[in-house]
N, C-alpha and C positions, 0 to 999 in steps of 0.2 A: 553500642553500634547496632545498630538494626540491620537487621536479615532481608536483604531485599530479593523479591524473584517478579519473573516476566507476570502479568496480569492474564495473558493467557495461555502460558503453561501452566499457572497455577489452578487455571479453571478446565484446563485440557480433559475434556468424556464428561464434563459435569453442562456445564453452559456454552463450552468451544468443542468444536469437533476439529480432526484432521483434516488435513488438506490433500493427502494421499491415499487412496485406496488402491492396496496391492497386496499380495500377500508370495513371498519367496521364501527359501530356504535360506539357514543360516549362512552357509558361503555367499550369496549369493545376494544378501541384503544391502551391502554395500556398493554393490556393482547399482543395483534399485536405486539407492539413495544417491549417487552421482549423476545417474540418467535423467533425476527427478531433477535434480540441481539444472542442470545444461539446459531439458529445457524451459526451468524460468528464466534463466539468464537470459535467452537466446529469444524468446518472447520480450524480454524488459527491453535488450539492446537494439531490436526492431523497432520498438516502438519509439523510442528516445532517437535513433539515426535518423527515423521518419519527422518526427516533430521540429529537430534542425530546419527538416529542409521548409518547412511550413513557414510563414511568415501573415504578415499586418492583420492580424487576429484581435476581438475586443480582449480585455483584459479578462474580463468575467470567464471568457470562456477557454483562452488560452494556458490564466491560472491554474485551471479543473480540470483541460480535457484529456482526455488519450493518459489516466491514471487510472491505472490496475489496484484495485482495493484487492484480491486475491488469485491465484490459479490453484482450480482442481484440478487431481492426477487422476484417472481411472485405469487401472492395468488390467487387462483381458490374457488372453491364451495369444490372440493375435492381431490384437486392434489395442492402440493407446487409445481413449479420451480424454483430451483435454479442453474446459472449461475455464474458460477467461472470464473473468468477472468486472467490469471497467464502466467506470463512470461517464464517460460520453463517446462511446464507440465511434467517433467520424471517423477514422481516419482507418480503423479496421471495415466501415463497410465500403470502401474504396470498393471498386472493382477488380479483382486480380492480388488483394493484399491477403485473403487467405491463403489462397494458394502461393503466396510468394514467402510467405511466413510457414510451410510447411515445408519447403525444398530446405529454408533453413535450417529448422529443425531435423530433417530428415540425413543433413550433412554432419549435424553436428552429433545427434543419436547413434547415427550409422545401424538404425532397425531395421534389416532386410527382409527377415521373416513376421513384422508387423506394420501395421497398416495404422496411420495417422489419423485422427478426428477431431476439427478442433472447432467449437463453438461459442459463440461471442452471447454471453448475456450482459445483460445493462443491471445496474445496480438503479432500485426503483428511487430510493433516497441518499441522493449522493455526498449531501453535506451530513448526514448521518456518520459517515466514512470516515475514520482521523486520517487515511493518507491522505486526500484528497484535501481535507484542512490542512494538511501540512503543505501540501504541493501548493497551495493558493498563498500560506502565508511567506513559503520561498519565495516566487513569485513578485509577492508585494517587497520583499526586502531586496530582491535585485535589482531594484525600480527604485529603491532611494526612498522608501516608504517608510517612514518610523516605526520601529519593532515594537512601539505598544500602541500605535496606532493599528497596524497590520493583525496582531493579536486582538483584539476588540472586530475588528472587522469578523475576522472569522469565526468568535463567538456569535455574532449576530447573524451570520447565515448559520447556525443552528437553529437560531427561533424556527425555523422552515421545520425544522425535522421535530419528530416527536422523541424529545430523549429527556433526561429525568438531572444530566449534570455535565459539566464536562468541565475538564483544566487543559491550559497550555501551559507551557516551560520550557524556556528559549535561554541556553548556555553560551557564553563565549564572549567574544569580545564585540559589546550589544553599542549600536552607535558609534566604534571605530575607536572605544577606549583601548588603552591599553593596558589596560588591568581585565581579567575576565570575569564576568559576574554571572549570577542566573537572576531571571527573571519569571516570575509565575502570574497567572491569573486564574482564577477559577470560578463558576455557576451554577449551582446547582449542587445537590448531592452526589457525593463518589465515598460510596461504602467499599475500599479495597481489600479492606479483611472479609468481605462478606461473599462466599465461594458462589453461594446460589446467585449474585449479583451478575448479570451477563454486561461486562465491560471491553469496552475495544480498545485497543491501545497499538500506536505505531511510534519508531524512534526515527527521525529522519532528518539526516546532513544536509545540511546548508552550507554550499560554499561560494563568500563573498570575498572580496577584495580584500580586506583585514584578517582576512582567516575561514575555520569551519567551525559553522553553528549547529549547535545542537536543538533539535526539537522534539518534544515527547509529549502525545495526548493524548490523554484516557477521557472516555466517554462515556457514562452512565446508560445505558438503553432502558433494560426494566430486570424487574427481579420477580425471580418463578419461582 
């Protein structure tokens, strides 16, 4: 049996950095790491209520858009930052949507004595991203799209991006079988024992009408 661990926990201070920047006392770390939690939840669940209400979008851009590849944490003395990281901001440069996504947060924190900042940067290569390959190939299979057609699609909007490999694999019950099978594709080089290799990898559910699919891709970028 092989010993399997996350691709970037495994590269975690080597080619991945954190996503948190804070530093507490031991009592007090877990109280950090719940506050951390609330608010990505509370960021993810605004954006997804909001997207509902959205409608007759191209497909191109409805698959991809308003998906958060990351949130940074920055803890100060008495100011949060946090940096969103999102593949096609529309729907955050509304007018009125930062500030309506901060009272959220600010409800659900409940930080009295610190002051909120939250900053929307664009990720410059989106299809580089595996959530955003992932959100695209959900997408195409809620739509009736064939799961090795919709996988093929979304290998090829990697040609865009400068990266060196990348695999899909899609678990479950593929086509509306009743037996569950997995399914892979891959391109490229993916050295995963290779630590100094900086690879991105994201696992994300699919839920259709027969059930919830599994998806998992790792992405080659380059090696330092």
């Amino acid at each position: 049996m092989g010993q399997k661990i996350n691709p970037l926990g495994f590269r975690l201070g080597t080619t991945q950095n954190h996503h948190s920047f804070w530093f507490a006392q031991p009592k007090n770390y877990s109280e950090g790491l719940q506050e951390d939690k609330k608010i990505r939840n509370c960021i993810k669940n605004y954006i997804q209520k909001n997207r509902k209400k959205s409608s007759n979008r191209k497909i191109e851009s409805d698959s991809s858009s308003e998906v958060i590849t990351h949130i940074e944490i920055q803890k100060e003395i008495d100011t949060i930052h946090v940096i969103i990281h999102i593949g096609f901001p529309n729907l955050l440069k509304k007018k009125g949507a930062i500030e309506e996504l901060e009272k959220d947060i600010q409800k659900e924190v409940n930080s009295v004595n610190q002051r909120l900042n939250i900053a929307i940067e664009k990720v410059q290569e989106p299809y580089r991203q595996p959530n955003i390959l992932a959100e695209y190939i959900a997408f195409q299979l809620k739509n009736r799209v064939s799961f090795r057609k919709a996988m093929k699609k979304a290998i090829e909007l990697t040609k865009k991006a400068n990266i060196k490999g990348v695999k899909i694999k899609i678990a479950g019950r593929l086509g509306g079988k009743e037996i569950a099978r997995a399914e892979c594709i891959k391109k490229g080089r993916l050295p995963l024992q290779t630590i100094r290799a900086k690879i991105d990898y994201c696992c994300y559910p699919i839920r259709t009408i027969y059930g919830v699919l599994g998806v998992k891709i790792w992405i080659f970028i380059e090696e330092e």
